[in-house]
DOVEX-621950 format. One record per residue (C-alpha): chain; residue in one letter; x negated, y negated, z negated; residue number from 1. Coordinates in nm, 4 decimals, decimal comma, always signed. Layout:
# residues N
R	ch	aa	X	Y	Z	i
R	A	A	X	Y	Z	NUM $
...
END
This chain:
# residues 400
R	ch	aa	X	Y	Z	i
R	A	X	-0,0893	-1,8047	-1,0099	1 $
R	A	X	+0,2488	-1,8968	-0,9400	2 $
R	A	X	+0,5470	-1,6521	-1,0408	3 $
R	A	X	+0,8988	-1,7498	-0,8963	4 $
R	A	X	+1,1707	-1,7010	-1,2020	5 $
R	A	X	+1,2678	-1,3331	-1,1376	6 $
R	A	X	+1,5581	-1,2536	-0,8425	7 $
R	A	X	+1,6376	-1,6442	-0,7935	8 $
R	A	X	+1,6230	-1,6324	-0,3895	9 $
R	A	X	+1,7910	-1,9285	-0,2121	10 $
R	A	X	+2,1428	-1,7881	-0,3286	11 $
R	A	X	+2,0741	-1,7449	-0,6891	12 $
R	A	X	+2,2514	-1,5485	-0,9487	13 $
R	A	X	+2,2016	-1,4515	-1,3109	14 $
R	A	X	+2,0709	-1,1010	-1,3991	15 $
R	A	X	+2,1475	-1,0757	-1,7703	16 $
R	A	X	+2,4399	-1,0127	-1,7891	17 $
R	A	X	+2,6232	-1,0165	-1,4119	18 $
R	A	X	+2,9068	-1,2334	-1,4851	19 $
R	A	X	+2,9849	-1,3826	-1,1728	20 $
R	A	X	+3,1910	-1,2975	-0,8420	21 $
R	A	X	+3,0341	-1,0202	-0,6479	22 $
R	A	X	+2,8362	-1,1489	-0,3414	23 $
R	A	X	+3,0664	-1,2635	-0,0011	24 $
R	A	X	+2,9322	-0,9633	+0,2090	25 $
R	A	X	+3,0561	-1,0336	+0,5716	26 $
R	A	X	+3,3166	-0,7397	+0,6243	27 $
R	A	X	+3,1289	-0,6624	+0,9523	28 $
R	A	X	+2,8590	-0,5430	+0,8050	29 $
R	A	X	+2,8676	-0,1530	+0,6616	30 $
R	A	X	+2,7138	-0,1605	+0,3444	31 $
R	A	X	+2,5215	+0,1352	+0,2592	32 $
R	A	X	+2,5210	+0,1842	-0,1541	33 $
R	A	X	+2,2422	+0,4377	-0,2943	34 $
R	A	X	+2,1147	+0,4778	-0,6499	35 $
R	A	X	+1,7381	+0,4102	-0,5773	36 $
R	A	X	+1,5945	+0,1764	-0,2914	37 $
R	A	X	+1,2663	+0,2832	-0,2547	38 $
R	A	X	+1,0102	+0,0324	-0,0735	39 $
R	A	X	+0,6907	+0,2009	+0,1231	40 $
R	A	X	+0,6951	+0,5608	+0,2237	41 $
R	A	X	+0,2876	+0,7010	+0,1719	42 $
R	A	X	+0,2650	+0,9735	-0,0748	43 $
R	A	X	+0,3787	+0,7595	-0,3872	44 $
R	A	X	+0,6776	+0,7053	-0,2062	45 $
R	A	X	+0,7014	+1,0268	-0,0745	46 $
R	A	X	+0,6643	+1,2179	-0,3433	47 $
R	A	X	+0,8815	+0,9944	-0,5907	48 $
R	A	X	+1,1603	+1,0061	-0,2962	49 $
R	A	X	+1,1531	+1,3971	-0,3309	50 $
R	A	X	+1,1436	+1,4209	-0,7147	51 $
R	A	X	+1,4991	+1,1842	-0,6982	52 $
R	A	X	+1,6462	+1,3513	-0,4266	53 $
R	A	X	+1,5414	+1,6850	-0,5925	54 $
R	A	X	+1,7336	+1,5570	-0,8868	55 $
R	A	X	+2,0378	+1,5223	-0,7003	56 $
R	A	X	+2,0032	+1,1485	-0,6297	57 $
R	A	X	+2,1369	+0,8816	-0,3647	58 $
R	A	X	+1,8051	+0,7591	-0,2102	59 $
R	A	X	+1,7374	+0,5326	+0,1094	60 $
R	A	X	+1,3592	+0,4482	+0,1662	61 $
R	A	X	+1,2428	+0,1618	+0,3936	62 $
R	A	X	+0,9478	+0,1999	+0,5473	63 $
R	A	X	+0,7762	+0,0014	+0,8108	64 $
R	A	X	+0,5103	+0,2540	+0,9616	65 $
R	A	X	+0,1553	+0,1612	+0,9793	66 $
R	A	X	-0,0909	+0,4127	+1,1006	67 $
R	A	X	-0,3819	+0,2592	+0,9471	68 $
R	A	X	-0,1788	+0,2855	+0,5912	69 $
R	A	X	-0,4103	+0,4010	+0,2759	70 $
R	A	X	-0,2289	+0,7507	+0,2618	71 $
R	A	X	-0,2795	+0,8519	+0,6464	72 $
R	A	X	-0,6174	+0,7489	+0,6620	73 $
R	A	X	-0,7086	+0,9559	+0,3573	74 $
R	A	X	-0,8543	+1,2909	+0,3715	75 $
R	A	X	-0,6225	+1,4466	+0,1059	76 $
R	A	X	-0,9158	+1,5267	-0,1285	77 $
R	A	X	-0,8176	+1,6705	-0,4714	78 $
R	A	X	-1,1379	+1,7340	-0,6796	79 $
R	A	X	-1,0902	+1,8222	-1,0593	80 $
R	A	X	-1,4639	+1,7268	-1,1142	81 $
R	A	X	-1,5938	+1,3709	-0,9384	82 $
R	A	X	-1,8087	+1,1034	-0,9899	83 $
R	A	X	-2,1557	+1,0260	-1,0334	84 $
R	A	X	-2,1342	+1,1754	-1,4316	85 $
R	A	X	-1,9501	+1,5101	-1,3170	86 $
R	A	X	-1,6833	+1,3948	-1,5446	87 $
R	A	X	-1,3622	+1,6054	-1,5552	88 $
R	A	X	-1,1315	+1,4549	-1,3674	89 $
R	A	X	-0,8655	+1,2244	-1,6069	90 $
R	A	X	-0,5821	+1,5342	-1,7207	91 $
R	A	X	-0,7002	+1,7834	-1,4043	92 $
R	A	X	-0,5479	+2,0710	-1,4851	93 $
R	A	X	-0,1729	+1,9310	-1,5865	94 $
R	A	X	-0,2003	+1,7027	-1,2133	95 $
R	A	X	-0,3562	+1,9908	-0,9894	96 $
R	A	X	-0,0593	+2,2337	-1,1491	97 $
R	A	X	+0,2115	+1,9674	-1,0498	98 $
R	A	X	+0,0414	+1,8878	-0,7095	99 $
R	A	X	-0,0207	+2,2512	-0,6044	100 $
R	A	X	+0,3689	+2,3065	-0,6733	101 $
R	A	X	+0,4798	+2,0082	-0,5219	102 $
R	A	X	+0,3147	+2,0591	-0,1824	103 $
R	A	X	+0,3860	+2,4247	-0,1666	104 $
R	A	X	+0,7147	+2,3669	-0,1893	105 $
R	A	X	+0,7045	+2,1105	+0,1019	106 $
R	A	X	+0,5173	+2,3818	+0,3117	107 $
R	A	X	+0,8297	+2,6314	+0,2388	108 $
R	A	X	+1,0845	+2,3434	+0,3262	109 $
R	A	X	+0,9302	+2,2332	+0,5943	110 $
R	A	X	+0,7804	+2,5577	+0,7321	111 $
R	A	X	+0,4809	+2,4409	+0,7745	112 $
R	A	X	+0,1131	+2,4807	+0,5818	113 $
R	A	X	+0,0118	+2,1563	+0,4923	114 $
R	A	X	-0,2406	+2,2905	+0,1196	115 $
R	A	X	-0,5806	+2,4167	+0,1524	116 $
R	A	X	-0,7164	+2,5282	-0,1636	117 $
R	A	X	-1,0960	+2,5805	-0,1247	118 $
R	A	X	-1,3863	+2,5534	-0,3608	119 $
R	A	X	-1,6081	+2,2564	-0,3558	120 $
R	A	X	-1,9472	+2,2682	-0,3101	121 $
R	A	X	-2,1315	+1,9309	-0,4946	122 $
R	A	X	-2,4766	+1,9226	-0,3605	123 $
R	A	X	-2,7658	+1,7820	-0,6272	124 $
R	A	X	-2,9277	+1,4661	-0,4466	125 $
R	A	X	-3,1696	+1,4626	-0,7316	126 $
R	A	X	-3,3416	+1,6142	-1,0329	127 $
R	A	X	-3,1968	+1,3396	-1,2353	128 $
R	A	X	-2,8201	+1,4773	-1,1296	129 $
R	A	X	-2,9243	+1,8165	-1,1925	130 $
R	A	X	-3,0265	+1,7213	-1,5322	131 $
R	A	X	-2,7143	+1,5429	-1,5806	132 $
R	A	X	-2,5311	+1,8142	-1,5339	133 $
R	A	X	-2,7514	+2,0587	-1,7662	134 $
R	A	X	-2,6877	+1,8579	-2,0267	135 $
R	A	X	-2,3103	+1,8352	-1,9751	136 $
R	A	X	-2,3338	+2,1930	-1,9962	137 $
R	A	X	-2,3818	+2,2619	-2,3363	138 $
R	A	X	-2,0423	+2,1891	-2,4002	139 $
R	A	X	-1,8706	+2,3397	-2,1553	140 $
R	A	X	-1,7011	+1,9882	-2,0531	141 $
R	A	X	-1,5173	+2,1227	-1,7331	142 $
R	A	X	-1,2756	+2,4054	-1,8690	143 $
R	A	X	-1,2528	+2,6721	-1,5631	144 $
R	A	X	-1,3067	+2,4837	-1,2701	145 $
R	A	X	-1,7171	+2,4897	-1,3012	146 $
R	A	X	-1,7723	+2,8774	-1,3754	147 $
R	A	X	-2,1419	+2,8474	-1,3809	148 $
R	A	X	-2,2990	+2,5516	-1,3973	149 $
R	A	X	-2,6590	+2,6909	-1,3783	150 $
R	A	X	-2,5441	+2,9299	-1,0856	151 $
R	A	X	-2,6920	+2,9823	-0,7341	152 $
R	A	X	-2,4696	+2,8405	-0,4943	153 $
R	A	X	-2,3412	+3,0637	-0,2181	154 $
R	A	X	-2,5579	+3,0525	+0,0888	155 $
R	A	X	-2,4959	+2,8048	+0,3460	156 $
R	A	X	-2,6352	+2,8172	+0,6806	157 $
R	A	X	-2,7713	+2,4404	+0,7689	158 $
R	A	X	-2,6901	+2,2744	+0,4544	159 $
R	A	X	-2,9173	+2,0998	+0,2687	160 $
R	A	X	-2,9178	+2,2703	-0,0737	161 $
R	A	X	-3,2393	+2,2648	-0,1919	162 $
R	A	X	-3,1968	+2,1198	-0,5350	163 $
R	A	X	-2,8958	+2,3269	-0,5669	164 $
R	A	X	-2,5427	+2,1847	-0,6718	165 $
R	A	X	-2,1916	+2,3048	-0,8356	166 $
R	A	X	-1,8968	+2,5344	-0,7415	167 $
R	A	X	-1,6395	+2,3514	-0,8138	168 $
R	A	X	-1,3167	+2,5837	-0,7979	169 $
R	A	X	-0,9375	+2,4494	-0,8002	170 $
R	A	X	-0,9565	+2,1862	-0,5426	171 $
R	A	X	-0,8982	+2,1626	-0,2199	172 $
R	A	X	-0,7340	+1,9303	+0,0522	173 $
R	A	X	-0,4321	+1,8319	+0,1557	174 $
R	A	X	-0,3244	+1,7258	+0,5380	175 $
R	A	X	-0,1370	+1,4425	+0,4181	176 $
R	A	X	-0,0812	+1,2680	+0,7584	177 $
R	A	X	+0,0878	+1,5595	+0,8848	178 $
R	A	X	+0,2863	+1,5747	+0,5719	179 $
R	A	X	+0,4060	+1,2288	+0,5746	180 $
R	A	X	+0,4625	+1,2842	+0,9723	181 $
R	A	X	+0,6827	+1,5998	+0,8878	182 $
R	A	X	+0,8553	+1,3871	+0,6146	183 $
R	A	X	+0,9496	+1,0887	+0,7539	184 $
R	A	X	+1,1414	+1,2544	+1,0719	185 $
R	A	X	+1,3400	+1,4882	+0,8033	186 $
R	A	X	+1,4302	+1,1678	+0,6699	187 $
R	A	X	+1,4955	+0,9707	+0,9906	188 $
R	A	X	+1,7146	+1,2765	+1,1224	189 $
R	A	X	+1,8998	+1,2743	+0,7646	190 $
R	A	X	+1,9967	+0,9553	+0,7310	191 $
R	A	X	+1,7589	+0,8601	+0,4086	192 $
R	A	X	+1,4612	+0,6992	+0,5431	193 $
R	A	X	+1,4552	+0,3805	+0,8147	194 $
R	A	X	+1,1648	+0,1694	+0,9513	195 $
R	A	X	+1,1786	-0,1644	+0,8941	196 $
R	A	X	+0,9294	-0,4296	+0,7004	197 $
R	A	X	+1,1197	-0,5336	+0,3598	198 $
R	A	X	+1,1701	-0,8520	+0,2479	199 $
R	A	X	+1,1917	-0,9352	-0,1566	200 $
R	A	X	+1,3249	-1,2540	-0,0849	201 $
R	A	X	+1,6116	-1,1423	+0,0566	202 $
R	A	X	+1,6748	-0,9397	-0,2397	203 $
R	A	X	+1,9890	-1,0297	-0,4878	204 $
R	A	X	+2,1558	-0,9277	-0,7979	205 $
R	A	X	+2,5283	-0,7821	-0,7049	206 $
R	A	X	+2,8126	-0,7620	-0,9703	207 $
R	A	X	+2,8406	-0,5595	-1,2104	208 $
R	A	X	+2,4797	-0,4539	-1,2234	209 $
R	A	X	+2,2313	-0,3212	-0,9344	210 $
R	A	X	+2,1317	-0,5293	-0,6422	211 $
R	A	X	+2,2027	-0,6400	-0,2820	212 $
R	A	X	+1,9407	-0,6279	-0,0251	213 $
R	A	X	+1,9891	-0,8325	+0,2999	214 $
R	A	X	+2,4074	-0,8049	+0,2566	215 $
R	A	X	+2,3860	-0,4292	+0,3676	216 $
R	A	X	+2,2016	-0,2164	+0,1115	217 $
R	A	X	+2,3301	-0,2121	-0,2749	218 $
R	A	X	+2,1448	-0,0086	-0,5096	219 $
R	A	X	+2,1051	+0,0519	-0,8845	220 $
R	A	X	+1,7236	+0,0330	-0,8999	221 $
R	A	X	+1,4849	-0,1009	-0,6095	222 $
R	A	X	+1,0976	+0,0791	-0,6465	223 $
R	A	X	+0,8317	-0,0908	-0,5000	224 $
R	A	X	+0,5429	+0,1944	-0,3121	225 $
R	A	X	+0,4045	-0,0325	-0,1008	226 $
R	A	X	+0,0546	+0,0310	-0,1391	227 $
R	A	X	-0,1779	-0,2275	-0,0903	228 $
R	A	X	+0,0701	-0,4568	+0,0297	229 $
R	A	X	+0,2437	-0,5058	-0,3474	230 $
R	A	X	-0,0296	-0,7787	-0,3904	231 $
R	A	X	+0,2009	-0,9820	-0,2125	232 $
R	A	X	+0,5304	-0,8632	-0,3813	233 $
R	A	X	+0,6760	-1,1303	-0,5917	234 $
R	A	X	+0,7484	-0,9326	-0,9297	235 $
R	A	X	+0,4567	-0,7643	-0,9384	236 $
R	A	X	+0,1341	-0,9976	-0,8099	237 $
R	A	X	+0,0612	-1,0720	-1,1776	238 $
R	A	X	-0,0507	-0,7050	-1,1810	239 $
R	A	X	-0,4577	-0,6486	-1,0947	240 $
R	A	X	-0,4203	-0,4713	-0,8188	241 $
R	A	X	-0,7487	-0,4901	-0,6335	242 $
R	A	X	-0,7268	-0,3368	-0,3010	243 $
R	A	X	-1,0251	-0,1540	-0,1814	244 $
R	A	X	-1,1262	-0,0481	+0,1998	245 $
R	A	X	-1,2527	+0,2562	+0,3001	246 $
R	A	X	-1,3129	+0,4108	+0,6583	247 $
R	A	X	-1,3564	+0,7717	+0,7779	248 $
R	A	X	-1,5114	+0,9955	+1,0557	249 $
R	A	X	-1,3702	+1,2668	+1,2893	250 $
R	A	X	-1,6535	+1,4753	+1,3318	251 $
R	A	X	-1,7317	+1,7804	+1,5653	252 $
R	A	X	-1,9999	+2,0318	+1,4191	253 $
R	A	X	-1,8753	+2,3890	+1,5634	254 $
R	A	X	-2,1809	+2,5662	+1,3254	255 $
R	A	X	-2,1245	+2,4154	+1,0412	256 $
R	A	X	-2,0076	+2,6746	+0,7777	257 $
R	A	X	-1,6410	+2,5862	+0,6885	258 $
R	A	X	-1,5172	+2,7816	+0,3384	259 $
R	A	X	-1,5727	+2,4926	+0,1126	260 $
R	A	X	-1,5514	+2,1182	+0,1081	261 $
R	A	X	-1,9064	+2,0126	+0,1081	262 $
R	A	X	-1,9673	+1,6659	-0,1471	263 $
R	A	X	-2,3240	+1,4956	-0,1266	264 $
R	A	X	-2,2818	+1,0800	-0,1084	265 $
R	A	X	-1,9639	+1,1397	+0,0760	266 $
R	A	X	-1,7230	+1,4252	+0,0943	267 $
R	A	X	-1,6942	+1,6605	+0,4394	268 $
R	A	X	-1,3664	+1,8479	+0,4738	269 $
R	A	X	-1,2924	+2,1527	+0,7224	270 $
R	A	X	-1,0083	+2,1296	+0,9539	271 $
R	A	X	-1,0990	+2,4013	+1,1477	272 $
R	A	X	-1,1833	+2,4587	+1,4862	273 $
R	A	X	-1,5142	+2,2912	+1,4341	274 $
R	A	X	-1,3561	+1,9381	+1,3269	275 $
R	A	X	-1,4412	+1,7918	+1,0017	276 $
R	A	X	-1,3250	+1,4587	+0,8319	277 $
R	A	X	-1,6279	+1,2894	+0,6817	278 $
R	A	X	-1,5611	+1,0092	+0,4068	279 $
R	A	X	-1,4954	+0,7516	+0,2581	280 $
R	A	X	-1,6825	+0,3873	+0,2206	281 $
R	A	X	-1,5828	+0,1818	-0,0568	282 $
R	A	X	-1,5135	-0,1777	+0,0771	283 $
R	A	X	-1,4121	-0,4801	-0,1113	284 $
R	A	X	-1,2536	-0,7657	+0,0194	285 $
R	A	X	-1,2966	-0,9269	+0,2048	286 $
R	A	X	-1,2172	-0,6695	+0,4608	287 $
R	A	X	-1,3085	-0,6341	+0,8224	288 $
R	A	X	-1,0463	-0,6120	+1,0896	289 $
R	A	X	-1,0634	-0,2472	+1,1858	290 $
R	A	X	-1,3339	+0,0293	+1,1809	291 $
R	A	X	-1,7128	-0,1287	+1,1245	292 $
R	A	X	-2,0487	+0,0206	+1,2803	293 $
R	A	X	-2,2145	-0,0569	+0,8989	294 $
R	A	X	-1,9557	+0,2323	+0,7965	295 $
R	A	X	-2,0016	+0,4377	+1,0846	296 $
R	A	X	-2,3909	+0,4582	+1,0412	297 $
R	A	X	-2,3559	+0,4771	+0,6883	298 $
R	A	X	-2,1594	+0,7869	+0,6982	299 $
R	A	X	-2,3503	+0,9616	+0,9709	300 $
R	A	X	-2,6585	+0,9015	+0,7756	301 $
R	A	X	-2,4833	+1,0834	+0,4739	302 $
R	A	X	-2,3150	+1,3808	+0,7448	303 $
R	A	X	-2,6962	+1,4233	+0,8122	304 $
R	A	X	-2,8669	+1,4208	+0,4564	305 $
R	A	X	-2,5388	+1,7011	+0,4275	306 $
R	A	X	-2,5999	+1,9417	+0,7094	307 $
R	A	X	-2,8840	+1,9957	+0,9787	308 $
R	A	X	-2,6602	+2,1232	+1,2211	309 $
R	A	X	-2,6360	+1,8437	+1,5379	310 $
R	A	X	-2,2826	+1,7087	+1,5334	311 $
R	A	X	-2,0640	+1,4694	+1,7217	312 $
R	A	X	-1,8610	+1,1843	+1,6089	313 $
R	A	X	-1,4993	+1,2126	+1,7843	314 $
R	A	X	-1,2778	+0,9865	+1,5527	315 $
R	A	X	-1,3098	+0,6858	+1,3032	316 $
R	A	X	-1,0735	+0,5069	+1,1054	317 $
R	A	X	-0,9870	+0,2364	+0,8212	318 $
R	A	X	-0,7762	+0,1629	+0,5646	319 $
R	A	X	-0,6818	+0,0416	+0,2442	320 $
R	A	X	-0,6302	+0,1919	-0,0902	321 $
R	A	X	-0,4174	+0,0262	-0,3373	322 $
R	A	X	-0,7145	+0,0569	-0,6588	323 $
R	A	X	-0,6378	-0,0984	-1,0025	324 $
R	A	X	-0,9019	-0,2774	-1,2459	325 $
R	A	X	-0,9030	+0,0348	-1,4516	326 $
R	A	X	-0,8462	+0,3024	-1,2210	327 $
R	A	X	-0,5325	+0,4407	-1,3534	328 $
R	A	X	-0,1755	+0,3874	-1,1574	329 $
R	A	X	+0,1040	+0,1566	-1,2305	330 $
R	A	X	+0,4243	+0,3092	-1,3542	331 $
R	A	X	+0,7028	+0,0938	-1,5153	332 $
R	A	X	+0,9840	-0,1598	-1,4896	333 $
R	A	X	+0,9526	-0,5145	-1,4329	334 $
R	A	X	+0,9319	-0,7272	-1,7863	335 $
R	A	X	+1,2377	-0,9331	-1,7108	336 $
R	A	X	+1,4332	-0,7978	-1,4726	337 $
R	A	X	+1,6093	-0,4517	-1,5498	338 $
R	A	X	+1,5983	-0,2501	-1,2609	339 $
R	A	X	+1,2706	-0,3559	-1,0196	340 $
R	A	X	+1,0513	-0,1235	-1,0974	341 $
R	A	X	+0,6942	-0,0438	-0,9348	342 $
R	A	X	+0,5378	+0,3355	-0,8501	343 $
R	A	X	+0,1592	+0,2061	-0,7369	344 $
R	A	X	-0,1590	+0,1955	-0,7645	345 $
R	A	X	-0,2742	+0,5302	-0,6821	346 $
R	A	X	-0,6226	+0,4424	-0,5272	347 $
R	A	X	-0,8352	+0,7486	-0,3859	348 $
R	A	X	-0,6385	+1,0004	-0,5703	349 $
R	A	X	-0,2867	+0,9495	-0,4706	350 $
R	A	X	-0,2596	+1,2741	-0,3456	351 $
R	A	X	-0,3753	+1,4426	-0,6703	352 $
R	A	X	-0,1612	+1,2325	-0,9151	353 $
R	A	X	+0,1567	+1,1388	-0,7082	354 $
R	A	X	+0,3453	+1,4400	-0,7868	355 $
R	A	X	+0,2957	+1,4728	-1,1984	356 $
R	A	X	+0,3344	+1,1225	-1,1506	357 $
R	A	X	+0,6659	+1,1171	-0,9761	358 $
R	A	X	+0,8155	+1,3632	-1,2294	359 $
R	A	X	+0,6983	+1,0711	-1,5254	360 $
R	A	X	+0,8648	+0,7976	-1,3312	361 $
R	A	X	+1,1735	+0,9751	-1,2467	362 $
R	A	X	+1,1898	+1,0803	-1,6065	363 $
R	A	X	+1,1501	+0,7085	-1,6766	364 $
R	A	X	+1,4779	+0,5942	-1,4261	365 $
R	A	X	+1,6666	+0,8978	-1,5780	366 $
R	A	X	+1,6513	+0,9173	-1,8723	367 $
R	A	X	+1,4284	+0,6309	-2,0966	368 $
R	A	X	+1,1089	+0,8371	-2,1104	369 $
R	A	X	+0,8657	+0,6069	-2,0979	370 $
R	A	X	+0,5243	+0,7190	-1,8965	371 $
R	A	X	+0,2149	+0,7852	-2,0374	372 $
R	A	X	+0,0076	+0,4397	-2,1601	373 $
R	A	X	-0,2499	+0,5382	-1,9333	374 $
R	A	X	-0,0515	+0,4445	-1,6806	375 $
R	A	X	+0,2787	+0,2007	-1,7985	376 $
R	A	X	+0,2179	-0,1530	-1,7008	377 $
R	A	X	+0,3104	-0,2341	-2,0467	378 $
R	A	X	-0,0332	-0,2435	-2,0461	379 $
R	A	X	-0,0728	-0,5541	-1,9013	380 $
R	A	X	+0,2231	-0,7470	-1,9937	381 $
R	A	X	+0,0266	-0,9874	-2,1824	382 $
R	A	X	-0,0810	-1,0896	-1,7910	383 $
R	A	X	+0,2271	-1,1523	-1,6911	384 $
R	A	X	+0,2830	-1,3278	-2,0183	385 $
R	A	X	-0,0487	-1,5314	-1,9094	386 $
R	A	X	+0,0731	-1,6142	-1,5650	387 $
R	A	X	+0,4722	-1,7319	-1,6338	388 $
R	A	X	+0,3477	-1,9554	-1,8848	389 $
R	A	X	+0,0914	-2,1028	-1,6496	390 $
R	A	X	+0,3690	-2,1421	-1,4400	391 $
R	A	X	+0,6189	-2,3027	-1,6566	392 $
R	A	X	+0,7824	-1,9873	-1,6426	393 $
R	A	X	+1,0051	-1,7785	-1,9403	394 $
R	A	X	+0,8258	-1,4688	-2,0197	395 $
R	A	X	+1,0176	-1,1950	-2,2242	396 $
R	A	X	+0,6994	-1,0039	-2,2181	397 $
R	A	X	+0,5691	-1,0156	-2,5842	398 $
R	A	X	+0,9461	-0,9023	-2,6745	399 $
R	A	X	+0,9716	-0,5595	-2,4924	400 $
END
């Protein structure tokens, strides 16, 4: 891996300290000077652009829109009990709380409901998961969101619950397209938000602290959201992001009961109406170009081990989630240069995390409270300790 010595573009200048001139910005170009530049607008960005802004802070977010993004093409799931173990999800209860607030409040600012909180209804495939989840039992490893583990499940005209399954309460889904629709034109009308494709290189260090950004935009701290795409960033490709893609189904089934989020190989949402959103594959690179009839008959074969009720397959779509080696986020400042800083990572549960999440990273740009190590790339300087020496590159790593 090659890293390029950090902020050196073609018109270098020294970050530590800022002792030279300020940059010759052509007078005939305004230049717009926030706090926080923040770099991707899905719901990391979102949410970390309303926790700053809620805060009282100057914030422009550059966005170039792509409909196929990781956060549009996600159902909005939030499950405090997933996986093939039934494992409580990593700190549920503190990131549901924070995320049920979060997007309540967006509903009452934006006057629109955007939060369904519904039980969900995990459907045994097998004796062997029913017996997995008898023994997790005994200890009662699921606090309040599994009442009853040994329970009869609520009756559900043409679903296949024959081996039975668990209630899980808490969760729900979130319509996170529409959110991020909503979002992005209250920040296009106020001034805070513009589409455009950002470029690191063109990316300096300005006088007396903060940065440039293509001789219009000067800002304290620049925040890379991107997504996916921050495998290609050049402060933070040392980091293992391992992108992941995953594809969905719009589905019509008008019988199909629709109080719960059903969960049986793949998760099927209600949107009402009769629609249903029926997901995700797990893909790793590399990826197809688009939507693929392997994932289409894949999750039509799950729909129908799911529900006997004939159905009709309106919609599909693709993307790609930005997953991590372990599965946690990436939260923290860059090793050697002060104020690049990257909000990431969020995989399949972006919408669960982002908003506790947010509230830790803002903390972090505030005020020096450094996010949990569960998430703070501290946790991998040692790579980027790995990779600048590899590349004949200074690391400060092993000294923060």
């Amino acid at each position: 891996m090659t890293l390029p010595p950090p902020l050196r573009p073609s018109n270098p200048l020294p970050l530590h300290p800022f002792t030279h001139p300020p940059l010759q910005i052509p007078t005939l170009l305004p230049m717009t000077r926030v706090e926080y530049l923040i770099v991707g607008f899905g719901i990391a960005g979102a949410a970390l652009a309303a926790e700053l802004r809620g805060r009282g802070r100057q914030v422009l977010v550059l966005d170039a829109p792509q409909p196929d993004s990781a956060s549009r093409v996600a159902a909005g799931l939030m499950n405090p009990v997933a996986g093939k173990r039934f494992a409580l999800a990593w700190r549920a209860e503190e990131l549901l709380t924070a995320a049920i607030t979060f997007y309540r409040e967006q509903e009452a600012r934006l006057g629109l409901p955007f939060l369904r909180e519904m039980p969900i209804v995990k459907l045994f495939s097998s004796v062997q998961e029913q017996n997995t989840v008898l023994a997790r039992s005994a200890d009662q490893p699921w606090q309040h969101f599994v009442e009853n583990p040994t329970g009869a499940l609520p009756e559900l005209p043409g679903v296949h619950q024959e081996l039975g399954g668990l209630l899980i309460r808490g969760g729900g889904y979130v319509l996170i397209e529409e959110l991020l629709t909503q979002l992005t034109a209250q920040g296009r009308r106020e001034g805070w938000l513009q589409h455009e494709t950002f470029d690191w290189t063109r990316l300096v260090a300005a006088e007396g602290g903060g940065f440039v950004y293509d001789e219009r935009v000067q800002a304290r701290h620049i925040i890379s959201c991107e997504g996916a795409a921050a495998v290609h960033n050049p402060y933070f490709r040392w980091l293992p992001l391992t992108p992941n893609q995953g594809e969905v189904l719009d589905v019509e089934c008008p019988d199909l009961p629709e109080g719960a989020v059903l969960n049986k190989g793949a998760y099927v949402l209600p949107l009402g109406n009769g629609r249903l959103r029926v997901g995700a594959t797990y893909r790793w690179p590399p990826f197809a170009t688009g939507t693929t009839p392997e994932a289409l008959a894949e999750l039509t074969q799950r729909l129908q081990g799911i529900t006997s009720w004939p159905f009709r397959v309106t919609g599909q779509r693709a993307g790609v989630r930005p997953a991590v080696r372990d599965r946690k986020p990436l939260l923290g400042t860059h090793p050697e240069t002060p104020g690049v800083h990257i909000f990431n990572g969020f995989g399949s549960k972006g919408v669960m995390m982002a908003p506790r999440l947010a509230q830790l990273m803002a903390d972090w740009l505030e005020n020096d409270v450094e996010p949990w190590p569960e998430v703070n790339i501290r946790r991998y300087f040692t790579l980027y300790s790995s990779a600048s020496a590899a590349a004949g590159v200074r690391s400060s790593a092993s000294r923060l």
